[in-house]
Each structure stands twice: as structure tokens, then as C-alpha cells.
C-alpha positions as CSV (number, residue, x, y, z in Angstrom):
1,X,9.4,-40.4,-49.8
2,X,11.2,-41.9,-47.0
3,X,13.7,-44.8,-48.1
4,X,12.5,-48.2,-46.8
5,X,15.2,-49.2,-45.6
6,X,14.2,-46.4,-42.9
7,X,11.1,-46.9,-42.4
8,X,9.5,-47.0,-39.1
9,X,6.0,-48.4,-38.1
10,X,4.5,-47.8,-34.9
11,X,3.2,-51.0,-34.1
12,X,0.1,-51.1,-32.1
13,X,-1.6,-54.1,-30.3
14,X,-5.3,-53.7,-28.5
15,X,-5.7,-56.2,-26.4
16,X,-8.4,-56.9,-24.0
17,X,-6.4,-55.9,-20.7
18,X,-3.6,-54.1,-22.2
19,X,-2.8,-51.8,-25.3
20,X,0.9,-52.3,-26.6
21,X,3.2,-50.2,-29.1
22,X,6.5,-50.5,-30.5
23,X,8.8,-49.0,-33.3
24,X,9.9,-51.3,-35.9
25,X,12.3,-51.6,-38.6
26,X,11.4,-52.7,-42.0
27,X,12.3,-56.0,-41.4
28,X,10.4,-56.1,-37.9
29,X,13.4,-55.5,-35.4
30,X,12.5,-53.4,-32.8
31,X,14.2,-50.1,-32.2
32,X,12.6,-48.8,-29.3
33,X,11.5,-50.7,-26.4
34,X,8.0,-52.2,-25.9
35,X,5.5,-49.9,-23.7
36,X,2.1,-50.7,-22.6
37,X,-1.2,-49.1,-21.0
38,X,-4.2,-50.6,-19.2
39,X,-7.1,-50.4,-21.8
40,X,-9.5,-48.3,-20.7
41,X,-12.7,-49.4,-19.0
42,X,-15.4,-49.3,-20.6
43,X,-13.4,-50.4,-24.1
44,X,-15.0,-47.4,-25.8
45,X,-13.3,-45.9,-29.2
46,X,-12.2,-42.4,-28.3
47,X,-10.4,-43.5,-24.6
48,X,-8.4,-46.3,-26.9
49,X,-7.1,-44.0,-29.5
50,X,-6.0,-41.5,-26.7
51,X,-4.1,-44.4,-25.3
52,X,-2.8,-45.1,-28.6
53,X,-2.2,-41.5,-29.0
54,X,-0.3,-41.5,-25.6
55,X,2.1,-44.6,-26.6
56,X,2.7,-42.9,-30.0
57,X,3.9,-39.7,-28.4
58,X,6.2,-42.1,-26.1
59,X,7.5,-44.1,-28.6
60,X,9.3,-41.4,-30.8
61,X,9.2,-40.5,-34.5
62,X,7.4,-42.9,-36.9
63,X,6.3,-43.0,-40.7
64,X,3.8,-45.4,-40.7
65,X,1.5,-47.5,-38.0
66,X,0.0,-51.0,-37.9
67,X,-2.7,-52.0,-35.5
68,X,-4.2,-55.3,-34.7
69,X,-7.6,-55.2,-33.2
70,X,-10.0,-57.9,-31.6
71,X,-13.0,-58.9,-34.2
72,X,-13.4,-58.8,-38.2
73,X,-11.8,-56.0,-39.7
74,X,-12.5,-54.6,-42.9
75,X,-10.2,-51.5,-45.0
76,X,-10.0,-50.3,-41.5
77,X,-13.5,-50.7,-40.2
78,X,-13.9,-52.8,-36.9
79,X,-17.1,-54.7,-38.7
80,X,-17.6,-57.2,-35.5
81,X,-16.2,-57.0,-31.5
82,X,-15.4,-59.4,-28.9
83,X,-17.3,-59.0,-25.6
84,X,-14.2,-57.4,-24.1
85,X,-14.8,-54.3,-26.0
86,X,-17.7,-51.6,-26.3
87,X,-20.7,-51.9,-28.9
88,X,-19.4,-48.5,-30.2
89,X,-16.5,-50.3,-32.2
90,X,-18.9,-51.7,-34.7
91,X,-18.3,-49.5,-37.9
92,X,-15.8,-47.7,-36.4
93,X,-13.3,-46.9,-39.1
94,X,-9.6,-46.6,-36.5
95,X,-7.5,-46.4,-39.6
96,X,-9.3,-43.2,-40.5
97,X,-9.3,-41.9,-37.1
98,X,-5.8,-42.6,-36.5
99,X,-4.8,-41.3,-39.3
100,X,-6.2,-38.2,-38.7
101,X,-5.1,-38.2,-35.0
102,X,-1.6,-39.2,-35.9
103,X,-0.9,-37.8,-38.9
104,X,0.8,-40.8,-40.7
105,X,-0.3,-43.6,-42.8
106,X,-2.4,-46.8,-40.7
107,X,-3.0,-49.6,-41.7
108,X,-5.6,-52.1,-39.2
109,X,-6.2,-55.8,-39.1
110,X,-7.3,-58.3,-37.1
111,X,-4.8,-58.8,-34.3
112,X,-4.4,-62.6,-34.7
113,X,-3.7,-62.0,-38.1
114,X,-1.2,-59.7,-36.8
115,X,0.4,-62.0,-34.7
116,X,0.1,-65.1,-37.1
117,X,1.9,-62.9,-40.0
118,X,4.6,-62.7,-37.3
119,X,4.6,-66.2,-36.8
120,X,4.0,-68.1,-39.8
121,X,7.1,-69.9,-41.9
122,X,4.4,-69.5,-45.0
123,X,4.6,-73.3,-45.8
124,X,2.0,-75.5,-45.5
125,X,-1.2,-74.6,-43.8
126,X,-0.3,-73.3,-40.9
127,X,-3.5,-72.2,-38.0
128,X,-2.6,-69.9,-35.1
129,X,-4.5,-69.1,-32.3
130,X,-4.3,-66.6,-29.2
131,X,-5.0,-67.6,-25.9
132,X,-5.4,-64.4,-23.8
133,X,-8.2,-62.3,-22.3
134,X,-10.3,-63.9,-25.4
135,X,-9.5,-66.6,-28.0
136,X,-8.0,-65.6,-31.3
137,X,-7.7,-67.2,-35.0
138,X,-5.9,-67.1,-38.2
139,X,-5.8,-69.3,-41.2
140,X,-2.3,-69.5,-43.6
141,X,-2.3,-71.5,-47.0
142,X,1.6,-70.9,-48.3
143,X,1.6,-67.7,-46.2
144,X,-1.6,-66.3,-47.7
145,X,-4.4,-65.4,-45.4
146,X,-8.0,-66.6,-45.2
147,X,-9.7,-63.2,-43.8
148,X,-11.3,-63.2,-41.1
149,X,-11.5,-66.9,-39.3
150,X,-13.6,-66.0,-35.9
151,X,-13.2,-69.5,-34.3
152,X,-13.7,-67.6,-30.9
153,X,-17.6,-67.7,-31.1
154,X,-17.8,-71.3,-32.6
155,X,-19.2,-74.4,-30.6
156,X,-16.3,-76.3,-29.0
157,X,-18.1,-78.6,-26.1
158,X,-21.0,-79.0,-24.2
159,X,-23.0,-76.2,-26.2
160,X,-19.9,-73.5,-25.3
161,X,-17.9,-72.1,-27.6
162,X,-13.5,-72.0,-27.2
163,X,-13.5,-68.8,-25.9
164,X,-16.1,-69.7,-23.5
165,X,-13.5,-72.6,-22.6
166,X,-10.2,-71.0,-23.0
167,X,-10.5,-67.3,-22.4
168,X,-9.3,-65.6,-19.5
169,X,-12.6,-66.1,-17.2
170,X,-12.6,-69.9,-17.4
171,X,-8.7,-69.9,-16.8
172,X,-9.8,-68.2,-13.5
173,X,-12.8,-70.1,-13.0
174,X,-11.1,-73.8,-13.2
175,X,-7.9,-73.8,-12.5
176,X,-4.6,-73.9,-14.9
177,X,-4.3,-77.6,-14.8
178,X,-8.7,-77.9,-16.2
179,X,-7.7,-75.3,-18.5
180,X,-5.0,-77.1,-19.7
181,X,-7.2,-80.3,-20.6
182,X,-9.5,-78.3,-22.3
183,X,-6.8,-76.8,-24.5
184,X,-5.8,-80.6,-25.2
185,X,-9.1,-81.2,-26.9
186,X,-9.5,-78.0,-28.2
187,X,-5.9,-78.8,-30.2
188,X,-7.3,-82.4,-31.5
189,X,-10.5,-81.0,-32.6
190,X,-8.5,-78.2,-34.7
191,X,-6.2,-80.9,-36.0
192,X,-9.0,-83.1,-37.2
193,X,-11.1,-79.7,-38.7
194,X,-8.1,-78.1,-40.6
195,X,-5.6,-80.9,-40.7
196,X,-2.7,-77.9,-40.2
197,X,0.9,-78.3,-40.8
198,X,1.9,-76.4,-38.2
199,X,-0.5,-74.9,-35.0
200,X,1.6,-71.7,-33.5
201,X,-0.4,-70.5,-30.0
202,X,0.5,-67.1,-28.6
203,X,-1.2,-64.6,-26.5
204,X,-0.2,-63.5,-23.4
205,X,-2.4,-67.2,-21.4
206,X,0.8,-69.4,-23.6
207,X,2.8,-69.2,-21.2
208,X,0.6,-71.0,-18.9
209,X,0.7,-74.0,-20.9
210,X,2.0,-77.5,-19.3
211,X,1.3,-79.8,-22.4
212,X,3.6,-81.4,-23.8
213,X,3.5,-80.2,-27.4
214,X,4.5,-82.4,-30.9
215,X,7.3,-80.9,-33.0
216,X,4.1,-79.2,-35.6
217,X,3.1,-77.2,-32.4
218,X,5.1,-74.1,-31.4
219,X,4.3,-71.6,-28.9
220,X,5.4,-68.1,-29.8
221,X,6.2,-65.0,-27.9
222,X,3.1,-62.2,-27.5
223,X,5.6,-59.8,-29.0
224,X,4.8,-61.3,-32.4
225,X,1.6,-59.7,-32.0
226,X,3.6,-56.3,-33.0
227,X,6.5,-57.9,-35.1
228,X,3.9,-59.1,-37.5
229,X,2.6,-55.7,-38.1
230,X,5.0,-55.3,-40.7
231,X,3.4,-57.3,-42.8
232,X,0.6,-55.4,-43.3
233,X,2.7,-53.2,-45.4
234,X,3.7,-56.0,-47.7
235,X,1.2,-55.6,-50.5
């Protein structure tokens, strides 16, 4: 068995434009620099784990891997998608398949889980969400998880729902400063529904954020969306 104090996860994160690993130490500092590839279009199965395949082979020698994946994810099984990947993903099992394609241990969640594990201080209820080609959610009580929050696909105004409102088409459809406004109300209608500690937004839209945010609101780097794959191998 390989000590833990070197172990290395490959840490894997599908997004809807770009597919992104890393190699991590146990205590989530990187050891290898960041590489990404396009994801595939269509966002079948079998072109995404050949990508993943491909920044595996780039990235060196692992013992382990952690993935975060768009939609509900269940022992390894993608259960729901978003609209940015393929209809094939539903009952797709990636840890298996990985496993088998890589060889090593895998372990698959969703990826705002992912990137709220990397973000969280575990005090409180802390609520993160992911502003990128979609709209991402995870729930923290005291750094424990509540599986599978999919605020994405829930009314937000006017009959739409926040990804309709804060996803990457209606970023390019109204304008960074409209966008902006809606992510305003989008934050006090989250405040008043979970009444959160602390709100962490990543994703790789964060950056074009122009609010100006309380202290209980932090923006975190999209790299957390890797970092926080070591927690998946905290049991």
C-alpha cells in the first residue's frame, strides 16, 4: 500500500467547455501543473473519458483519481445531466469505467460538491455555487454535505430558473453589467431560502463579477474545483 503521505490523486474536472486535471498531494497542493482540453462536442461518454484518458497520460504517475461531474451523482453513476452534456450520461457508471480505463481507484461526485469541499471552512452552513457554462450548488452543515442540491433547474424569476439567468448564454445574451443584477437578486433570494453563514461563488463566470460583496461572501478560485477532490477520499 502506498503511504499517504505519498499519495497522488489525479484530479479531474468536466466542465461544460473545458475538461481539467491536476496531480495533488494528500493535503491538496498541486505537484504538477494544471492542463486542460476542450470537451468534446457532442458531450458524449466515451470522447470525455478519452480526454480524461489523454490528461491522465500528461499528467504523470497517480494512485488514485477524483472527478467532479455536472448533475446528481450516485456511487459513481451520473443519475441526472445538465443540458450541456449528452443524454447518454444518464446511468453511466464513470467511476467504473475509469477505473477500468485507468487502472487506479476513482472516486466521482458532483463537481460543485467538488469545488465546495475545496472551499468550505466547515463552520456554519456554508452554500456554494458555480457560475460557469451552467449554474452549480452545494449545501454544507459543519462541513457535512447535503447530496445532491440541484438549484440549477429551480424557478428563480419570471417563470426561468438560475441557470436560465445566470448561465453562460444569458451572460452573452444581456450583457455583464444585466448579468450582474440578476446575480444580486439571485444572492438575496438564497440568503432569505438558506439563511447561510457564508455564500462562496466560483466557476470560471466569478471573475466577471462587479458587486460589491459583504464580508460572508467570498469568491473562490475555479482551481478549487480540483483541490477539493481530495476530499472525496476523506471517508
Amino acid at each position: 500500500m502506498v503511504p499517504a503521505e505519498s499519495t497522488r490523486t489525479l484530479a479531474v474536472d468536466i466542465g461544460g467547455s473545458g475538461i481539467k486535471a491536476i496531480i495533488l498531494d494528500e493535503t491538496g497542493n498541486p505537484l504538477t501543473e494544471r492542463t486542460r482540453i476542450s470537451t468534446p462536442k457532442p458531450a458524449k461518454p466515451q470522447p470525455m473519458v478519452a480526454v480524461i484518458a489523454q490528461l491522465a497520460e500528461g499528467q504523470g504517475q497517480f494512485d488514485r483519481v477524483s472527478v467532479g461531474c455536472p448533475g446528481v451523482v450516485r456511487d459513481g453513476v451520473i443519475k441526472t445531466v445538465t443540458p450541456n452534456l449528452d443524454s447518454e450520461w444518464v446511468g453511466f457508471d464513470l467511476a467504473a469505467v475509469l477505473h477500468q480505463e485507468l487502472g487506479k481507484p476513482v472516486r466521482v461526485a458532483n463537481d460543485a460538491d467538488v469545488q465546495g469541499w475545496g472551499a468550505v471552512t466547515r463552520q456554519g452552513l456554508e452554500l456554494v455555487i458555480t457560475l460557469g457554462t451552467g449554474f452549480g450548488s452545494a449545501l454544507f452543515i459543519d462541513g457535512k454535505l447535503v447530496p445532491n442540491l440541484e438549484l440549477a433547474h429551480q424557478e428563480f424569476h419570471k417563470g426561468r430558473t438560475y441557470e436560465e439567468h445566470l448561465g453562460q448564454s444569458a451572460l452573452a445574451q444581456v450583457g455583464k453589467k444585466r448579468w450582474n443584477h440578476r446575480l444580486e437578486k439571485a444572492i438575496a433570494s438564497l440568503q432569505r431560502l438558506f439563511n447561510y453563514d457564508y455564500l462562496y461563488i466560483g466557476g470560471g463566470n466569478a471573475t466577471k463579477i462587479t458587486l460589491e460583496l459583504p464580508p460572508n461572501i467570498k469568491v473562490v478560485p475555479n482551481t478549487m474545483g480540483l483541490v477539493g477532490g481530495i476530499a472525496l477520499w476523506h471517508d
